[in-house]
Each structure stands twice: as structure tokens, then as C-alpha cells.
N, C-alpha and C positions, 0 to 999 in steps of 0.2 A: 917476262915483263910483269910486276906486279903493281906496277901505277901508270899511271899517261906520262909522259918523258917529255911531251914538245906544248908548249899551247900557244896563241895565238892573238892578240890581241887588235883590234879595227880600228884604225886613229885617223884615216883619213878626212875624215868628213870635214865642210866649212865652219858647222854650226851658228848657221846664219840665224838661228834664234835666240842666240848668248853676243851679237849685235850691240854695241859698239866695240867689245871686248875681243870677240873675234874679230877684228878688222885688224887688231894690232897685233893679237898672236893664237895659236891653233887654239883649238877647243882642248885639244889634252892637256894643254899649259896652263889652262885656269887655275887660279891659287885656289888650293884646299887645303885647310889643317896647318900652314904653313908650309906644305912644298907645292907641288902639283896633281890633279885630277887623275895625270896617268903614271905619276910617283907613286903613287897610294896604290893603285892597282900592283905597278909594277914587283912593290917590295912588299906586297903580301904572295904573290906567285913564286918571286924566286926560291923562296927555301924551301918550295916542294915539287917544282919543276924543272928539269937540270937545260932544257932550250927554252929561249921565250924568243918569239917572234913580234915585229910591228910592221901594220901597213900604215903608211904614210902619201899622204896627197897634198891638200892644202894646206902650205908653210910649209913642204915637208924637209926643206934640207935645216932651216931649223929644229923643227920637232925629232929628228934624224939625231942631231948632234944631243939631244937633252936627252933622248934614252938609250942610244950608246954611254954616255957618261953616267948612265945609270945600270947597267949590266945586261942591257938586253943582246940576245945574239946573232940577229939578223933582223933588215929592215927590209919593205920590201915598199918599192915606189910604183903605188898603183893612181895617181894622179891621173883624172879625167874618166877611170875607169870606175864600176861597180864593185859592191862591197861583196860579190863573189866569185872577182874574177881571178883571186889570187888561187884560189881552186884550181883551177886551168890552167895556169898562164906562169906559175915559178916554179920553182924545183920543190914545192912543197906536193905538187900534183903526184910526185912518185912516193908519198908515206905511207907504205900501209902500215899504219895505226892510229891511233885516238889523237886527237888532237883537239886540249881544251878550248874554244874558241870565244871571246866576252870584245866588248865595246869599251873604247876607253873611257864611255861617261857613266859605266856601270862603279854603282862602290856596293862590294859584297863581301860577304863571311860565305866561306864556299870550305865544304869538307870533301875534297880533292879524291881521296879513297872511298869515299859512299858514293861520290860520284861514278867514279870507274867504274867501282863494284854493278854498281847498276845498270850501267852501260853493256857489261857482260853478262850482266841475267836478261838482260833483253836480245842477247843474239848477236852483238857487236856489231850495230846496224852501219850502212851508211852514214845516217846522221841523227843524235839523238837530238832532241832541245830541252834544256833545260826550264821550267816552267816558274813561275811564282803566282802566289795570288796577289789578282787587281788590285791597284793601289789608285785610290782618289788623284785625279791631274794629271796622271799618266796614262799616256795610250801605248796599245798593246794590241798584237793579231791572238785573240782568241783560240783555244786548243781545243778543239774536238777530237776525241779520242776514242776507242775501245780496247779493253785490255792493254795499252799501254803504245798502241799502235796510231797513229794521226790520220785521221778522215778528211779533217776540213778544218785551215785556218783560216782567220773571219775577223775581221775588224768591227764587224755591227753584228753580229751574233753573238752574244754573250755566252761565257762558259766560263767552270771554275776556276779554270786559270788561263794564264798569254803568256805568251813567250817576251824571256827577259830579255836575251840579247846574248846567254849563255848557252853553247851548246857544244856537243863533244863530232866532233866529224873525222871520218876515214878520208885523207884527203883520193887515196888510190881507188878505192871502193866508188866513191863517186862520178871518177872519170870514166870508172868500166860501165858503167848501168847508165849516165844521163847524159846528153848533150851537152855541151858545153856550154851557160851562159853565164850574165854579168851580175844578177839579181838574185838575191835569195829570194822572194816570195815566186819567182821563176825557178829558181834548186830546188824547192821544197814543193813545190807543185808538181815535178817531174818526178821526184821521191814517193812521195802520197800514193803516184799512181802505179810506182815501183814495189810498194809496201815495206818500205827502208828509212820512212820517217817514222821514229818511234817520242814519249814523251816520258821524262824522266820522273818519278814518282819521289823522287829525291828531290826538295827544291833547297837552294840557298838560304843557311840559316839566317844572315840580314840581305837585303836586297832594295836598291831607291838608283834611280838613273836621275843625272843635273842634265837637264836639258834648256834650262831657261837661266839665265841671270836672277831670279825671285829664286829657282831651287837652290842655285850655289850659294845663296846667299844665308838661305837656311841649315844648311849643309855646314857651313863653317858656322853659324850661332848656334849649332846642335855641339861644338866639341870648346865651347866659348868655358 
């Protein structure tokens, strides 16, 4: 295997902060660029990942049908549940291997082989994360780190970078070593103390998450 073969995308959420717009359809369906928030993701991944995965939650047998008809290859309905319970709880719990993992309101330039690459100079952890530096308006759990290893992430503790949203995970690997639960800031604490959380020294060559109606709005006047 000489690149990551599966990744994974997080679409569940209400994004009760993109308000009145999510009342009518999912946060991944926000128009961007002229398709959608999780089109753009979608079809900058497939021509270098031969699986792509989506969890879906709220709206999801909508949001289901729009990225089927976009080439994804499995969806998985994790409604009412935590953004880590797909870890646990699908048949994705038996991969042992990398598994690229982003949020659908992530828009990034990501070099897929520098990724790996570094994934494997680290030791093919449990789970790496991929970091960026702080960006003005966006909040982010801070990375404390040594030699490439995670100490302490920290939402009021400032450090040179936070975690994007992007991260590489062994879905197998994690089953064996932590507990099962529904929360990454709960995976990644149990990790920490495993010494299996590591921080990727490779970040995303562009990197900006829409998380409000004022960002998407600049998002599409940025491509005007």
C-alpha cells in the first residue's frame, strides 16, 4: 500500500449556526462555488482515493441521496449519535489502515502523499491529526505537542497550532487500545494517555472551515 485507499468524511451535524439555511437543508448542501460545501470536498478526494466514505445525521436521507449521486461509496447513518461513534459501531471498526478523516465544512488543498508519508514516519499511529495555524474567527482545541507526540489539547491554552478537523485514523488500531466512546475530545484523551495521539508536521497547503452564514458568504465572494 503506498497511499491511504479509504477516507472519510463527517456530515452529520445540524449546524445550528448557518440558521435559517439549515432549517431548509443540511450544512453539507450549502451552495458553494456553484455546487455544494460537500461537492467541493467530495471531488477534490476522489481522484486520489479509490473509497470515500459519509456519515450522515440530520437531513440525512437527503444529504444520502446528493452524495451517492456524487460517487461516494458508502454512507453511514450515524443520527443522534457522536462524531466518533462511527469508530465503533460500522464495519469501518475492522480497517486496519489509514483512514483520511475531514468534516464536511472543511475546504482544503491537502497533499494526500505528504500526508501518508508522514503518517508513516510517525509510526503508523492510532491517530494522527492534522494541525494548521490559527486562523482569526475560528476556534480550534490547541496542540501541545513534543517531538510530534500530543500532551494536551486545550481550547484556552494557546499553542502554534489546533486541530483542523483533518486527521488520519487506524480505524482497528483504536478499537484494540481504547474504550469505545462517542466523542473525540473523549478518543483523543484516551489516545494522549495511550501515547497514540501524534501531530502531523505536514499541514494543509490552504485550510478555512464555513461555519457561520458571514463565512460562506465570503467563501463564495472569494471565487466572485
Amino acid at each position: 500500500m503506498g497511499t491511504i485507499q479509504h477516507a472519510l468524511i463527517m456530515a452529520a451535524g445540524r449546524g445550528t449556526r448557518m440558521f435559517p439555511l439549515t432549517q431548509v437543508i443540511p450544512k453539507p448542501m450549502a451552495p458553494l462555488w456553484g455546487s455544494t460545501l460537500i461537492a467541493h470536498g467530495i471531488e477534490k478526494l476522489l481522484p486520489h482515493i479509490p473509497n470515500l466514505h459519509i456519515t450522515v445525521g440530520y437531513k440525512g436521507a437527503e444529504l444520502a441521496k446528493h452524495v451517492i449521486e456524487l460517487g461516494v461509496h458508502s454512507v453511514f447513518n450515524t443520527e443522534g449519535k457522536g462524531n466518533a461513534w462511527w469508530i465503533f459501531n460500522t464495519l469501518m471498526n475492522r480497517l486496519d489502515e489509514p483512514v483520511l478523516v475531514l468534516t464536511s465544512d472543511n475546504v482544503t488543498d491537502l497533499n494526500i502523499d505528504m500526508i501518508f508519508a508522514e503518517y508513516v514516519r510517525l509510526g503508523s499511529p492510532a491517530c494522527m491529526v492534522v494541525p494548521v495555524e490559527p486562523i482569526e474567527g475560528l476556534v480550534g482545541d490547541f496542540i501541545h505537542q513534543h517531538h510530534n507526540m500530543v500532551e494536551k489539547l486545550d481550547r484556552n491554552d494557546p499553542a502554534p497550532t489546533y486541530c483542523s478537523g483533518i486527521q488520519v485514523i487506524n480505524p482497528s488500531k483504536v478499537n484494540q487500545i481504547v474504550d469505545a466512546v462517542e466523542d473525540f475530545g473523549d478518543l483523543w484523551f484516551q489516545l494522549i494517555g495511550q501515547k497514540q495521539l501524534f501531530s502531523s508536521s505536514v499541514l494543509p497547503d490552504k485550510w478555512f472551515t464555513v461555519d457561520t452564514l458571514e463565512q460562506l458568504s465570503k467563501m463564495n465572494d472569494s471565487k466572485v
